[in-house]
C-alpha positions in Angstrom: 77.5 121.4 91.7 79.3 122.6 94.5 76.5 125.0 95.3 74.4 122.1 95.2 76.5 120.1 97.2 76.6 122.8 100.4 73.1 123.5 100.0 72.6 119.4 100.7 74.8 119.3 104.1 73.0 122.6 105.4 69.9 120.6 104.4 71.3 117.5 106.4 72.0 120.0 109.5 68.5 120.9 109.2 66.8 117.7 109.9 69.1 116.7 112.5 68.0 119.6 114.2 64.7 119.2 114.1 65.1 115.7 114.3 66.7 116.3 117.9 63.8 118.2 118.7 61.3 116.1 118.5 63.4 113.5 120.3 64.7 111.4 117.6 68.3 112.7 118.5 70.0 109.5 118.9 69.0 108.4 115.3 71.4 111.2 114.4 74.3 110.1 116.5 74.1 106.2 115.9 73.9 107.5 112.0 76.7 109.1 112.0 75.2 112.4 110.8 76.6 114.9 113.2 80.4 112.9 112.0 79.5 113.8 108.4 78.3 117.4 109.2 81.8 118.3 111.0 80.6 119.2 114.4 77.2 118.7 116.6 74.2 121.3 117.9 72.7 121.1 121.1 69.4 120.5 120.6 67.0 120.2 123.6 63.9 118.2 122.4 60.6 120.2 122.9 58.2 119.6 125.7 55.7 117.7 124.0 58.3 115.2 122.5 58.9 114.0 126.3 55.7 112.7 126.6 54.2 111.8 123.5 54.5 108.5 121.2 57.3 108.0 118.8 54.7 107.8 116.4 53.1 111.3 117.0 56.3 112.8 117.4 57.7 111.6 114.1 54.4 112.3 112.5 55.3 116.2 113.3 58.4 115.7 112.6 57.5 115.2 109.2 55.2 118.4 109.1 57.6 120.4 110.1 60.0 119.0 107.6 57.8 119.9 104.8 56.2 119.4 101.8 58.3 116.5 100.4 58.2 114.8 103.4 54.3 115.0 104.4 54.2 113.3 101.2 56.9 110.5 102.1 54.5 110.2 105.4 51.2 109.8 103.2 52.8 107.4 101.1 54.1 105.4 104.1 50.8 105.3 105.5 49.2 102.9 102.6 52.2 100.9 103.8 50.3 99.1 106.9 52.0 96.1 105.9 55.4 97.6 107.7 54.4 100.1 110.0 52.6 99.0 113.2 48.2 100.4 113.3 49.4 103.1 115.8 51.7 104.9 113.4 49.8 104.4 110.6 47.1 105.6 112.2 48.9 108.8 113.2 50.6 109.4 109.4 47.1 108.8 108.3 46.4 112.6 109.6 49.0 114.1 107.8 47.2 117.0 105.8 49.3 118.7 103.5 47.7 122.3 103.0 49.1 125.0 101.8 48.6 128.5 101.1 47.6 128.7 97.3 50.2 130.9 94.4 49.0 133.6 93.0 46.8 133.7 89.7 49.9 135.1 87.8 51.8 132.0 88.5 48.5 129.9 87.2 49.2 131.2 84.0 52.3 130.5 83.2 52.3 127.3 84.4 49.2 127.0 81.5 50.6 128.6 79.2 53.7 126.7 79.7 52.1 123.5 79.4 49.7 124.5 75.9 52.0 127.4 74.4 48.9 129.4 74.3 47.8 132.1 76.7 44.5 130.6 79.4 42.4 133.2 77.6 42.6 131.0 74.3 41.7 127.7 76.1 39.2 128.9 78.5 36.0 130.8 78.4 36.1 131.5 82.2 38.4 130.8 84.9 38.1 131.4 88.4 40.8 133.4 90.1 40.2 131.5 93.4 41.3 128.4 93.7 38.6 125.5 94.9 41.5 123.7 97.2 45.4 124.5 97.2 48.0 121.3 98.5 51.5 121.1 98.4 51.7 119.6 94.7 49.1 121.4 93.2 46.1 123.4 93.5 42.1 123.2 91.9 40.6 125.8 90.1 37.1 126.4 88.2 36.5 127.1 84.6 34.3 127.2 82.0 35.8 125.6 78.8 35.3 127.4 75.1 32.7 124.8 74.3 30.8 126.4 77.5 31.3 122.7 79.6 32.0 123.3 83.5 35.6 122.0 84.4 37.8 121.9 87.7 41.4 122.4 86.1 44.5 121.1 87.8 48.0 123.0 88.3 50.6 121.9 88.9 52.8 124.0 91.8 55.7 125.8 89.9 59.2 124.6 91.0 57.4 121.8 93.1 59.6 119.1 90.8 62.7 120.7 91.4 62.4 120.8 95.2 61.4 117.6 95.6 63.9 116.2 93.6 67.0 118.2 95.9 64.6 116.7 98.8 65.3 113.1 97.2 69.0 113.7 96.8 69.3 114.1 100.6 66.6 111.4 101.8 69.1 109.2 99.5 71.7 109.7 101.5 69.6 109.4 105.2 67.9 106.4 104.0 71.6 104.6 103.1 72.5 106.3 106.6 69.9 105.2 108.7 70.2 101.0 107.7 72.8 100.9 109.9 71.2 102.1 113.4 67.4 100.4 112.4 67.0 96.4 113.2 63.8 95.8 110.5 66.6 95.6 107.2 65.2 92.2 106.2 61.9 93.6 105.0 61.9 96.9 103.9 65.2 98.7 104.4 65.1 102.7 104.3 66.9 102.7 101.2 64.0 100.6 99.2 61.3 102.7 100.6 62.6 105.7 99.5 63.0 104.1 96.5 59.3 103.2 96.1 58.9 106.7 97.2 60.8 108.0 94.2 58.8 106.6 92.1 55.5 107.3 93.2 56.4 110.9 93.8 57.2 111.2 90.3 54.4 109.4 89.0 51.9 112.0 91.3 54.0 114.7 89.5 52.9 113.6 86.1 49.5 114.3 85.4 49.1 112.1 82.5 49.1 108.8 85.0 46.2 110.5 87.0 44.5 111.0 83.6 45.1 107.4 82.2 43.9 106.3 85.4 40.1 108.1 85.7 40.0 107.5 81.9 40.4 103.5 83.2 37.9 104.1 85.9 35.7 106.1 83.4 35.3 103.3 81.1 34.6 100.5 83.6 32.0 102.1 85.5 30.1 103.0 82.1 26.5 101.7 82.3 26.7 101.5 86.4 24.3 103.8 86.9 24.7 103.8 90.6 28.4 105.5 90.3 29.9 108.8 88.3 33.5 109.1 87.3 34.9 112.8 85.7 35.8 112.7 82.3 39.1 113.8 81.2 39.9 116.3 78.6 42.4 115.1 76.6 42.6 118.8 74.8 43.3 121.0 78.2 45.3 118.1 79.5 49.1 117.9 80.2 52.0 116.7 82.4 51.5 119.7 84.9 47.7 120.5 84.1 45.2 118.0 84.1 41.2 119.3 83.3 38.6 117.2 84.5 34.7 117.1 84.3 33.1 119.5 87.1 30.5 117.2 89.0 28.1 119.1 91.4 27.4 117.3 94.3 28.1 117.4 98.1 30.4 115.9 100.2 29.4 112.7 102.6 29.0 114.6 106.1 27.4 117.7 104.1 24.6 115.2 102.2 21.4 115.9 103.9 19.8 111.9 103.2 17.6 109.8 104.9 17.8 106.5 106.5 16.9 104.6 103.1 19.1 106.8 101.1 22.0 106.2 103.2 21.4 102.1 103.5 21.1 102.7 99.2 24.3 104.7 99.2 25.9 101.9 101.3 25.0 99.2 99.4 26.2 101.5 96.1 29.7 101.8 97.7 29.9 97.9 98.6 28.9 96.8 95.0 31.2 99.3 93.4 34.0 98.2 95.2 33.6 94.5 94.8 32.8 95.2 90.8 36.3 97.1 90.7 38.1 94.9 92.8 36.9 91.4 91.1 35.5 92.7 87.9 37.6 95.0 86.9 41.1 94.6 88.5 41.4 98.3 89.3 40.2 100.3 92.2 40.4 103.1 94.1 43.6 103.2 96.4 42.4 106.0 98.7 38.4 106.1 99.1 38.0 108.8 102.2 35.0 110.9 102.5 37.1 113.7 100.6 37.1 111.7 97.5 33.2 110.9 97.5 30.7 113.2 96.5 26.7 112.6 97.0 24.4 113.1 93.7 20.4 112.7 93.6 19.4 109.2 93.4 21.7 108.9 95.6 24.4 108.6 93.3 27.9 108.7 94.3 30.5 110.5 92.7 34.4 109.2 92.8 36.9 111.6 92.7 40.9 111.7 92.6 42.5 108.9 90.9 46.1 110.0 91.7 46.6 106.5 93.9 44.7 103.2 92.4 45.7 99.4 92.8 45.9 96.9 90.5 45.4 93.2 91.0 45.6 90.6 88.2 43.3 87.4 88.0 46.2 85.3 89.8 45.6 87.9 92.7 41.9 87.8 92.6 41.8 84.2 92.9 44.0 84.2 96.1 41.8 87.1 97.5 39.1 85.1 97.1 40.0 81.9 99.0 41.7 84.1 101.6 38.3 85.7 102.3 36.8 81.9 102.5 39.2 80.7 105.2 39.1 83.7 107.1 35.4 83.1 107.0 35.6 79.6 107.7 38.0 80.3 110.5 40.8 77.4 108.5 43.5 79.3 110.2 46.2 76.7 108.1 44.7 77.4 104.9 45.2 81.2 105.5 48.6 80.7 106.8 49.6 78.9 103.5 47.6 81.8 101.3 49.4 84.4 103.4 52.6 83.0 102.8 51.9 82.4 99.1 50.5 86.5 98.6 54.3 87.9 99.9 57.6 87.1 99.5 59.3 85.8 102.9 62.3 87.1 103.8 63.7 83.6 104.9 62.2 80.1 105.9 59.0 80.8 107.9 57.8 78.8 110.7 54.6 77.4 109.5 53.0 75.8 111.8 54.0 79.3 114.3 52.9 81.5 111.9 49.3 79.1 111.8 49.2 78.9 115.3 49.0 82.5 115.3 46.4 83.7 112.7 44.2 80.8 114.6 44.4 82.7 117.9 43.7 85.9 115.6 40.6 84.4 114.4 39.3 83.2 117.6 39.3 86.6 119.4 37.3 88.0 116.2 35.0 85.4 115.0 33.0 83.9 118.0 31.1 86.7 117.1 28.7 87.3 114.2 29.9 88.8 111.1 28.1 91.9 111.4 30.1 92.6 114.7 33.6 91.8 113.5 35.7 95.1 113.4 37.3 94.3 109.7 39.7 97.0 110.5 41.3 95.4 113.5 41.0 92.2 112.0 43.3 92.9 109.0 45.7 95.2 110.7 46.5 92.0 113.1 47.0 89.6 110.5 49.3 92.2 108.6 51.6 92.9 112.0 51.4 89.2 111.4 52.8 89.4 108.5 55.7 91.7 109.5 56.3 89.8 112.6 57.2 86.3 110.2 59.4 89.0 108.1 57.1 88.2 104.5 57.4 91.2 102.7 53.8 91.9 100.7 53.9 93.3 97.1 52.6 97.5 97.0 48.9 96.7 95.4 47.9 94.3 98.6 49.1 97.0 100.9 47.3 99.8 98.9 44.3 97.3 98.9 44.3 96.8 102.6 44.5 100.7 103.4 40.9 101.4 101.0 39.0 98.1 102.5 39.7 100.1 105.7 38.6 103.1 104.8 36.0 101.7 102.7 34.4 100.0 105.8 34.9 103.3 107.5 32.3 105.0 105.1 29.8 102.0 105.6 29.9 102.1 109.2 29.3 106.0 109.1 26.2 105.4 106.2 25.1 102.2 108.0 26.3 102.1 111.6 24.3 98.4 111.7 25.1 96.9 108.4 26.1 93.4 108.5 28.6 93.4 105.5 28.7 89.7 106.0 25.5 88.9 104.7 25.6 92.0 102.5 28.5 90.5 100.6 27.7 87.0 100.1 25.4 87.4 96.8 28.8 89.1 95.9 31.2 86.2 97.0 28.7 83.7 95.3 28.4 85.3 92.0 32.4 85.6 91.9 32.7 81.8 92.4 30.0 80.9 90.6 31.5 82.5 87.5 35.4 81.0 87.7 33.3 77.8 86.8 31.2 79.5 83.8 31.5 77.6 80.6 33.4 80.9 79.1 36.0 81.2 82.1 36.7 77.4 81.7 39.3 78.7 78.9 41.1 81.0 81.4 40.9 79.1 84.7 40.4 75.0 84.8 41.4 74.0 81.6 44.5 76.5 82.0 45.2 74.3 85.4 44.1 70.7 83.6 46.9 72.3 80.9 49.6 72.4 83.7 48.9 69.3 85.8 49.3 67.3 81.9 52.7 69.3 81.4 53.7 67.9 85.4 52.4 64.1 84.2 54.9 63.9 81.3 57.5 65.8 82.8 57.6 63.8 85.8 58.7 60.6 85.0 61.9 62.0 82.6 62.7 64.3 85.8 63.3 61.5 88.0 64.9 59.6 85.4 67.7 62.8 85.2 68.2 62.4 88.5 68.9 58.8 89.4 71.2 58.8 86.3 73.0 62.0 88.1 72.9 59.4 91.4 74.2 57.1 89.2 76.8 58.5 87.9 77.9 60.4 90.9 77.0 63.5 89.4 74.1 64.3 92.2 74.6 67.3 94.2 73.0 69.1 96.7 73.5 73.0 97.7 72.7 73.5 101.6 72.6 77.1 102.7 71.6 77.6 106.8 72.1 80.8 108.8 74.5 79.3 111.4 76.9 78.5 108.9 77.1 81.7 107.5 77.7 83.3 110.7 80.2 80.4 111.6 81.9 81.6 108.0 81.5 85.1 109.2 83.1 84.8 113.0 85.4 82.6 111.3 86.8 85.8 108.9 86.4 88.3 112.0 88.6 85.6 114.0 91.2 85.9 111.1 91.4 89.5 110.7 92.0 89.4 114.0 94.4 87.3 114.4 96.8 88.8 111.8 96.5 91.9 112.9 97.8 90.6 116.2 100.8 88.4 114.2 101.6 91.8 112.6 101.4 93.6 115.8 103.8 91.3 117.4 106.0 91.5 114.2 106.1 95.4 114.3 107.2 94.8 118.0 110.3 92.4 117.6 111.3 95.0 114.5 111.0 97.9 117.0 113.3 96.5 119.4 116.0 95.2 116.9 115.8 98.8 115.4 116.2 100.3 118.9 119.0 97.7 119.8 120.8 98.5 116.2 122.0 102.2 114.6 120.2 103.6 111.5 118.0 107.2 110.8 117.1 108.5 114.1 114.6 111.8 114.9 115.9 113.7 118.2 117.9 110.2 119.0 115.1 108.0 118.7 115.7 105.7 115.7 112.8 106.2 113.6 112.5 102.2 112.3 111.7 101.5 115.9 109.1 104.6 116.4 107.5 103.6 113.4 107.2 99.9 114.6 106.0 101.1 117.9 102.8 103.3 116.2 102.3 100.4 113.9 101.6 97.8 116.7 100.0 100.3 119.0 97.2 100.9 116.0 96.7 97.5 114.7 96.8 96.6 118.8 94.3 99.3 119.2 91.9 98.2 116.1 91.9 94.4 116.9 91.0 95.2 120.4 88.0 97.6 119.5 86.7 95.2 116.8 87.4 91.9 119.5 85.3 94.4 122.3 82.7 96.3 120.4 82.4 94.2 117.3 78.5 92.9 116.8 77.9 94.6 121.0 76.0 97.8 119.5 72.4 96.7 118.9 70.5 98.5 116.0 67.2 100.2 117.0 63.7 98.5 116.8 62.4 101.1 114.9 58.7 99.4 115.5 59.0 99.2 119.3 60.6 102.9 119.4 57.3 104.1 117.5 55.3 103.2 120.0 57.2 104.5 123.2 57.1 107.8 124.7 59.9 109.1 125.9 60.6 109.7 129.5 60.4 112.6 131.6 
């Protein structure tokens, strides 16, 4: 525990340091860290961190850091509901390569997973591995049924250092909410939270697997798309065996211009079928996780990160896409405010004002030449700015639509996904009024208006017998008068620790005046008094001065600074 313990602070010391150098040094001081660790390095920040953005310089912050934290960067770059484009754009690049372990090391992670040796599971298996990352590493094989397989393994000890990681990002997270002015939203402490969790869950193999076995069994009779299989058998929390699919990758594929405006339409259908068909979809479609087959088939690899949305949250998509279409900046406003949870009371007609000026520097134009992207990075900054915090799947969902229209910009630099999509839009409308969804959707809403017509009238009967009866109240909660209620404490704590100042004072000088215990002739009642008076003097003064004067840090605006020369 104690070793533990030391090896936590000299971790702590660590990422001050390099903290400092890549100009984030004042982060440490307002945290406090430096007061925990018992003394303070100089650190002089490197040259680059003098003139580059806050968000390039804490993107190499985190490489430097390490593994654990390269993956607390990729995980905070699906979050472009919180962070502003630039930075997102900038943790978007993190690559977490590493050299790969040796073979040895393969094998007992295998056999540790099976209790059996590889040679009893596998007919072949490549030595080298296909790719190596800081979790795990791909290799080859050949099972005993004589089926090609890519076979996943897990990095040994990888869990136990990211869990000592945890321990201390714990503590900074719980550290930092004091110097960093975006708390309402997401405060450090819930994001590493979420990033708890969704380390954990990439550390167990079986969610990957449960999740392409989900994606395998939607996409069966699509023959445009290919999903791996999973092998249950050669499957485990560290291991995870998949199908082996031979194809190439996007910018190796040697297609023509008909094959590429086929694969484009192929990757367009196959997300709106996952997305409104299925309720589950890819959460990180880059070029890296495609591969090209004959036909031209696509192949989707790498199901560590999906979303799930329900039919609630398809419904809301839905008419979200219509009145961003139909430029009804108000209904969009509402929908936006509906999707997320605000933080407080927003300013409605502001926050409509707003998305209307958003829409009418993107959609004088056709649809073909709107930049999607742009578009719904602004309305989440949006968002952010009217502090609504939006649940994880709509900020996962927002990351692949990006990177989705990425790939069909690269296959199809002239598509007009507009047009492309409305057979799309139309089917998915046309069927929420299907005699077979009528069970699910109207009559479920026919259901509740009937439940508001009779509960109506007893409601308001309840309440003018509370009127009546003088048993009518009301609860009103405003901002100002919590802060009134707050000053109004600080005020008191003040002012008793003046009272008792003043009291200590009067003591001192009877004690002086009288005879009693005295240290080198000084009677100690009245030296006591005196030190007493002087501190609460002292404390009542610093909290009257400095009290509510030290700003916190806009950790957004910082980002996107550089930092003087």
């Amino acid at each position: 525990m104690i070793r533990e313990a030391l090896q936590d602070l000299n971790r702590v010391r660590q990422i001050a340091v390099i903290a400092g150098r890549h100009g984030f040094g004042e982060l440490a001081d307002r945290s406090g860290l430096w007061a925990k660790l018992g003394r303070k390095e100089a650190v002089e920040p490197t040259a680059e961190s003098r003139t580059e953005s806050g968000a390039r310089r804490f993107t190499r912050m985190l490489e430097e850091l390490g593994a654990t934290y390269i993956k607390l960067g990729q995980v905070l770059s699906t979050r472009a509901d919180m962070l502003p484009a630039k930075v997102i754009d900038e943790l978007s690049t993190l690559q977490d390569a590493v050299p790969p372990f040796p073979m040895e090391q393969v094998r007992e992670q295998i056999r540790h997973a099976f209790g059996k040796p590889l040679e009893e599971l596998f007919e072949r298996f490549d030595s080298e591995p296909l790719a190596a990352a800081s979790i795990a590493q791909v290799h080859r094989a050949v099972t005993k049924q004589g089926e090609q397989v890519v076979v996943k393994v897990q990095r040994p000890g990888i869990a136990d250092n990211i869990r000592a990681d945890l321990s201390v990002l714990h503590y900074l997270a719980r550290a930092l909410e004091a110097v960093i002015e975006e708390m309402g939203i997401y405060s450090p402490t819930t994001l590493v939270e979420e990033f708890d969790k969704a380390i954990h869950e990439e550390l167990d193999f079986l969610n990957e697997a449960a999740n392409t076995r989900a994606m395998f069994k939607n996409h069966q009779g699509r023959d445009y798309i290919k999903i791996p299989q999973v092998y249950d058998e050669l499957t485990a929390r560290t291991v995870l065996t998949l199908e082996y699919i031979d194809g190439h990758k996007l910018k190796d594929a040697n297609l023509d211009e008909e094959a590429r405006h086929t694969l484009a339409k192929n990757i367009l259908e196959g997300s709106f079928n996952q997305l409104f068909e299925d309720g589950l979809f890819h959460g990180d479609p880059h070029p890296g996780n495609f591969l090209v087959l004959p036909g031209p088939v696509m192949a989707l690899l790498d199901f560590g990160l999906v979303g799930r949305v329900t039919r609630q949250m398809q419904e809301q998509l839905i008419q979200l896409i219509l009145s961003v279409a139909l430029k009804d900046s108000e209904s969009a406003a509402k929908l936006l405010y509906r999707l997320g949870t605000p933080e407080s009371r927003a300013n409605l007609s502001g926050f409509k004002n707003d998305i209307d000026q958003i829409l009418g520097a993107y959609l004088p134009r056709e649809l073909k030449d709107v930049n999607a992207a742009n578009l719904l990075r602004d309305l989440l900054d949006l968002v952010v700015k009217y502090r609504i915090r939006v649940p994880r799947e709509y900020a996962i969902l927002a990351r692949a639509a990006v990177q989705t229209e990425g790939l069909l910009r690269e296959l199809w630099p002239d598509m007009n996904i507009g047009e492309m999509a409305l057979p799309y839009a139309k089917r998915m409308l046309a069927d929420r009024f299907e005699p077979d969804q009528l069970e699910g959707g109207v009559l479920k809403t026919l259901l509740r208006l009937q439940n508001v017509a009779n509960e109506l009238p007893l409601q308001l009967s309840q309440i003018m017998l509370d009127l009546e009866a003088g048993k009518f109240a009301v609860t009103v909660k405003a901002e100002q008068l919590n802060e009134l209620n707050r000053n109004l404490r600080a005020l008191a704590v003040v002012a008793f620790s003046g009272l008792c100042a003043c009291g200590f004072i009067v003591g001192a000088f009877i004690s002086f005046a009288g005879t009693g215990w005295t240290i080198g002739g000084v009677p100690a009642m009245g030296m006591f008094g005196i030190i007493a008076a002087g501190f609460l003097f002292g404390t009542a003064m610093t909290w009257y001065v400095l009290g509510g004067r030290l700003q916190k840090i806009s950790l957004k605006r910082w980002m996107g600074k550089k930092r003087p020369r």
